[in-house]
C-alpha positions as CSV (number, residue, x, y, z in Angstrom):
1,X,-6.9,-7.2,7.6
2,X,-6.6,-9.1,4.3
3,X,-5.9,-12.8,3.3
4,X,-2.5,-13.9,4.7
5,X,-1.3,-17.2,3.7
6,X,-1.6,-19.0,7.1
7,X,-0.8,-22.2,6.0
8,X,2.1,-21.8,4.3
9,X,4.9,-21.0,7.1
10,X,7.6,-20.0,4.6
11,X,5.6,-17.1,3.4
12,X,3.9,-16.1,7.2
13,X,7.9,-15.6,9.1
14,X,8.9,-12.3,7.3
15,X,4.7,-11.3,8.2
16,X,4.8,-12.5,11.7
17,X,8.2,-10.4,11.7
18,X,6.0,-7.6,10.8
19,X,3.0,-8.0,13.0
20,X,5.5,-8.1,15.9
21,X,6.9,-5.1,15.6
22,X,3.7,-3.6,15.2
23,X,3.3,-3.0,11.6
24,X,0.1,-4.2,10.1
25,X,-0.3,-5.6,6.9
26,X,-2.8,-3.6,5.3
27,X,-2.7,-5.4,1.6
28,X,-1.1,-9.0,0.3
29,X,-0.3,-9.9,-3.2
30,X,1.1,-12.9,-4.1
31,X,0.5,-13.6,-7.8
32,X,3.5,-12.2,-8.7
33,X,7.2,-13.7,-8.7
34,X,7.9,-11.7,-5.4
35,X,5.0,-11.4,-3.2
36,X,3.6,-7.7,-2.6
37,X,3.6,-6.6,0.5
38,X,1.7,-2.8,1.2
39,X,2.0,-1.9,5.2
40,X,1.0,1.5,7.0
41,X,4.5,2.5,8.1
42,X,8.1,1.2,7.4
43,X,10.7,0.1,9.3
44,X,13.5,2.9,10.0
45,X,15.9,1.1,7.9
46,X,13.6,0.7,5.2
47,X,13.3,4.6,4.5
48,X,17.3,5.2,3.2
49,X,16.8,2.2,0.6
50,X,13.2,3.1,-0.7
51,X,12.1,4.5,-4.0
52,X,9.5,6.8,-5.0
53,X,7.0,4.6,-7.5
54,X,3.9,5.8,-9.2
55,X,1.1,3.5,-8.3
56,X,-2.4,4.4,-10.0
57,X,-5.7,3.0,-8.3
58,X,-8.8,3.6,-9.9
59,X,-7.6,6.0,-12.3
60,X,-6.0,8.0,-9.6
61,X,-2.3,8.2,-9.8
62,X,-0.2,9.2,-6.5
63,X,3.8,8.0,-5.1
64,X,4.4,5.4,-2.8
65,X,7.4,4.2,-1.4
66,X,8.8,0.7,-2.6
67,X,11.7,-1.1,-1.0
68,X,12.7,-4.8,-1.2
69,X,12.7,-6.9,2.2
70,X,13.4,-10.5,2.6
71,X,12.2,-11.3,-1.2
72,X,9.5,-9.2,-0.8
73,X,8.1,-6.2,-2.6
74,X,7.1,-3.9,0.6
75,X,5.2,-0.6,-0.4
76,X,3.7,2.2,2.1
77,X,1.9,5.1,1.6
């Protein structure tokens, strides 16, 4: 688990929508203008919006899927 924002409740309702539905939230980012969300699956209705992004870690480039959700960047592997 990472470091969710507990206190802030506008930022934890789209995660607690997550965590719900049984999707954990493997990675949280939120020094950007839209928070960056990276979970181990997506939502069905997530997959026909998605696009493939190149994401490099460590000097090791591979694609993700990206998608936007509730203001959020969500990405998944």
């Amino acid at each position: 688990m990472c470091q969710l924002p507990i206190n802030n409740p506008e930022l934890m309702k789209p995660i607690n929508r997550l965590m719900r539905s049984g999707i954990n939230v493997v990675e949280y980012h939120a020094k950007f203008r839209r928070p960056v969300i990276v979970v181990d699956r997506p939502f069905i209705a997530w997959e026909r919006s998605a696009v493939d992004i190149t994401e490099t870690l460590n000097g090791v480039q591979r694609n993700v899927k990206m998608t936007v959700w509730r203001g959020m960047h969500v990405i998944w592997r």
